[in-house]
C-alpha positions as CSV (number, residue, x, y, z in Angstrom):
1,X,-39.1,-102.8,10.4
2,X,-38.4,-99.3,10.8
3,X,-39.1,-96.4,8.8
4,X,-37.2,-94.5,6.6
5,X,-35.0,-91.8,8.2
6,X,-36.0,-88.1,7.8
7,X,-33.1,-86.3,9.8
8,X,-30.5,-87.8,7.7
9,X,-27.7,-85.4,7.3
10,X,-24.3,-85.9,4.5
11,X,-21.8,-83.9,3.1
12,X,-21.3,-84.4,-0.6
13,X,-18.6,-83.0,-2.6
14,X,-15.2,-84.0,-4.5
15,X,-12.6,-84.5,-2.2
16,X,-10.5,-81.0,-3.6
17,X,-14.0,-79.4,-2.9
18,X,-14.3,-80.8,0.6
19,X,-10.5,-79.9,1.1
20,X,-10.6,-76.1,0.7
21,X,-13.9,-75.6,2.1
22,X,-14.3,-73.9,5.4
23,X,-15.5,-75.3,8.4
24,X,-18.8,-73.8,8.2
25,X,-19.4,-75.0,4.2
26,X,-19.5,-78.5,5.5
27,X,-21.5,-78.0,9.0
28,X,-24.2,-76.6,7.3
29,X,-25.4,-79.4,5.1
30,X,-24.9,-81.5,8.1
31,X,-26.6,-79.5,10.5
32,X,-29.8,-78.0,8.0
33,X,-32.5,-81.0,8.7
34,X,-32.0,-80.6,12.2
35,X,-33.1,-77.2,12.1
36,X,-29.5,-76.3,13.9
37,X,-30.4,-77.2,17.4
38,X,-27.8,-80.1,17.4
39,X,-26.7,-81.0,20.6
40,X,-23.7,-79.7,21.8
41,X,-22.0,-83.1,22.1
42,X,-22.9,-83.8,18.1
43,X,-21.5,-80.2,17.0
44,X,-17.9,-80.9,19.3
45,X,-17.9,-84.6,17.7
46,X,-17.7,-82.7,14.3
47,X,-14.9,-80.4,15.3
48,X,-12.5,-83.1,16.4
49,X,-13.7,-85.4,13.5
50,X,-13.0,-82.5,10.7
51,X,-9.5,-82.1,10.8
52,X,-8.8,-86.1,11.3
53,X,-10.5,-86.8,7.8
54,X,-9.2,-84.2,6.2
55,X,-5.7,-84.4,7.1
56,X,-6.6,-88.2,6.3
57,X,-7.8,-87.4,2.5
58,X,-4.8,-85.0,2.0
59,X,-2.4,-88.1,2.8
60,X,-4.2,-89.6,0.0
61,X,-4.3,-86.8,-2.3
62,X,-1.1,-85.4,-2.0
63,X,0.7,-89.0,-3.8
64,X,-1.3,-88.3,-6.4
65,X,-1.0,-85.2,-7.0
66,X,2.7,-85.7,-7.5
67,X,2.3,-88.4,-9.6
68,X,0.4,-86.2,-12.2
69,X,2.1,-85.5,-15.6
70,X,2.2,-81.7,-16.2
71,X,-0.2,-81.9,-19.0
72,X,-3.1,-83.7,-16.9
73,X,-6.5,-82.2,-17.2
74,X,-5.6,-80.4,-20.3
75,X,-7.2,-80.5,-23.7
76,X,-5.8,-82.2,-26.3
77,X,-5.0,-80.1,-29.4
78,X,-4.6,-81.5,-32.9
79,X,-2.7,-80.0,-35.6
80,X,-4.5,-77.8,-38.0
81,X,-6.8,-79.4,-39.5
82,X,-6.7,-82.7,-37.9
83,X,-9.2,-84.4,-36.0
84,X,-9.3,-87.1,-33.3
85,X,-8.9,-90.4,-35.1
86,X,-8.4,-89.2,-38.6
């Protein structure tokens, strides 16, 4: 049985993070526990693979996005005085 890999490489981040970051934001992480000496075959993998996910995550994002009431993400206030569940 093999060992445990030690040149294991990921890009973690929420999908609106991954979205707006540049190409170099998410190369890094990738490229940092192999020292960056990748092989040139590994980098131009990553370069055509980018764009397809992320024009693949903003199909899935943008639906939801519309779906979203105005007031989503927003604190709700209570009246003066008032508190939740009184």
């Amino acid at each position: 049985m093999p060992g445990p890999r030690t040149t294991a490489a990921f890009y973690a981040a929420p999908v609106e993070a991954f979205l707006s970051a540049s190409e170099e934001e998410v190369y890094a992480p990738l490229a940092s526990p192999h020292g960056y000496t990748l092989a040139p075959e590994q980098q131009s993998a990553w370069r055509l693979q980018l764009p397809v996910l992320r024009a693949a995550l903003e199909e899935l994002v943008a639906p939801a996005k519309r779906c979203q009431p105005p007031f989503a993400g927003r604190r709700r206030r209570h009246g003066p005085g008032r508190r939740p569940g009184s």
